[in-house]
C-alpha positions in Angstrom: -12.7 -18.0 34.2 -12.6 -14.2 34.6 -12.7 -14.7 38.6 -9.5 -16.8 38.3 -7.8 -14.5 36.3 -8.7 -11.4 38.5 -8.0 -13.7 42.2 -4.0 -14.2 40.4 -3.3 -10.7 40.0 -1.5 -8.5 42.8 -1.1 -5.4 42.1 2.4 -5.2 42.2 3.2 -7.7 39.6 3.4 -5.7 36.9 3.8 -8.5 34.0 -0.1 -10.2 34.7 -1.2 -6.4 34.6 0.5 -6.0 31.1 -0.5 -9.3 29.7 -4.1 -8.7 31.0 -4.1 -5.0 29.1 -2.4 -6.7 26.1 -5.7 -9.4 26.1 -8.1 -6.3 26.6 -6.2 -4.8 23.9 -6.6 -7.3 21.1 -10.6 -7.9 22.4 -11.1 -4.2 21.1 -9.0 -5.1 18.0 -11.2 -7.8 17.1 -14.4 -6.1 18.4 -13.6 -3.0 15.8 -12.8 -5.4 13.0 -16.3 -6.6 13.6 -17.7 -3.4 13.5 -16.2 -2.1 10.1 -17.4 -5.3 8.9 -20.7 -5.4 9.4 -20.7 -1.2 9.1 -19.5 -1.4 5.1 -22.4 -4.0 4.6 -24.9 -0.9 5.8 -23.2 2.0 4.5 -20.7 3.2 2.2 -17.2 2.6 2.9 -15.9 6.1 3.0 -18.1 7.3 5.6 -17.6 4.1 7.4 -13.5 4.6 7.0 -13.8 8.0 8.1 -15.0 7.2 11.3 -12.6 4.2 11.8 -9.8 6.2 11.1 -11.0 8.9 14.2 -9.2 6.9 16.9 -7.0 9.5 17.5 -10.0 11.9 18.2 -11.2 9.1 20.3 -8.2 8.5 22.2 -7.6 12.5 22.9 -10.9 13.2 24.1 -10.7 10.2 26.1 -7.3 10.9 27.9 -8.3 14.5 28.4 -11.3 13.5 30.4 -10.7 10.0 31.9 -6.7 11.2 32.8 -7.6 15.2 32.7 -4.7 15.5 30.1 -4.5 19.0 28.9 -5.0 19.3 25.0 -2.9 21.3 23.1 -3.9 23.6 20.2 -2.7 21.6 17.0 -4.8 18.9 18.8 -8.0 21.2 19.1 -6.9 22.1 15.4 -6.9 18.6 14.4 -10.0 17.9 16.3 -12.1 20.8 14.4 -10.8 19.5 11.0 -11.9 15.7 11.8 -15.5 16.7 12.7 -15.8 19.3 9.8 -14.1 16.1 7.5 -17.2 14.2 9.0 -19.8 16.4 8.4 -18.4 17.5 4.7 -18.8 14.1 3.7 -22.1 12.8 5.4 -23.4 15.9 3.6 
C-alpha cells in the first residue's frame, strides 16, 4: 500500500506531499499517545509529563542538526533550564 502511495507522488505536486506529511504527522501523534500511556503505568506521572512536555527541546535540537538552524541564546537558556528541570525532579 506504501509502494502505491509513494509511485503517485511527483515531486512537484505539492498537495500529496502535504497530505502525506499531515498522515506522518498524526502516526507520531498517536505513537506518543501510546507512549505516555503505557509510560504512567511504569512510572510516576510527573516525570513521565516532564519529558512529554520536552518537544520543544526535541524539535530545536532536531532542526539545529538535521536543518543546521542556528540556536539562539534564550533557546540555549531554555534548553539548560529543561534538563536541570529533568534532573531536579528524577532526583
Amino acid at each position: 500500500m506504501m509502494e502505491a502511495i509513494f509511485s503517485e507522488i511527483e515531486i512537484s505536486d505539492y498537495s500529496s506531499l502535504r497530505v502525506l506529511w499531515i498522515d506522518q504527522q498524526n502516526n507520531f501523534v498517536a505513537i506518543g499517545t501510546v507512549a505516555y500511556n503505557a509510560g504512567i503505568m511504569i512510572s510516576s506521572v510527573t516525570i513521565v509529563s516532564a519529558f512529554m512536555f520536552s518537544n520543544p527541546l526535541i524539535t530545536a535540537i532536531y532542526g539545529s542538526r538535521a536543518f543546521g538552524e542556528k540556536l539562539r541564546k534564550i533557546q540555549w537558556l531554555g534548553i539548560i533550564v529543561l534538563i536541570v528541570a529533568w534532573i531536579s525532579l528524577l532526583l
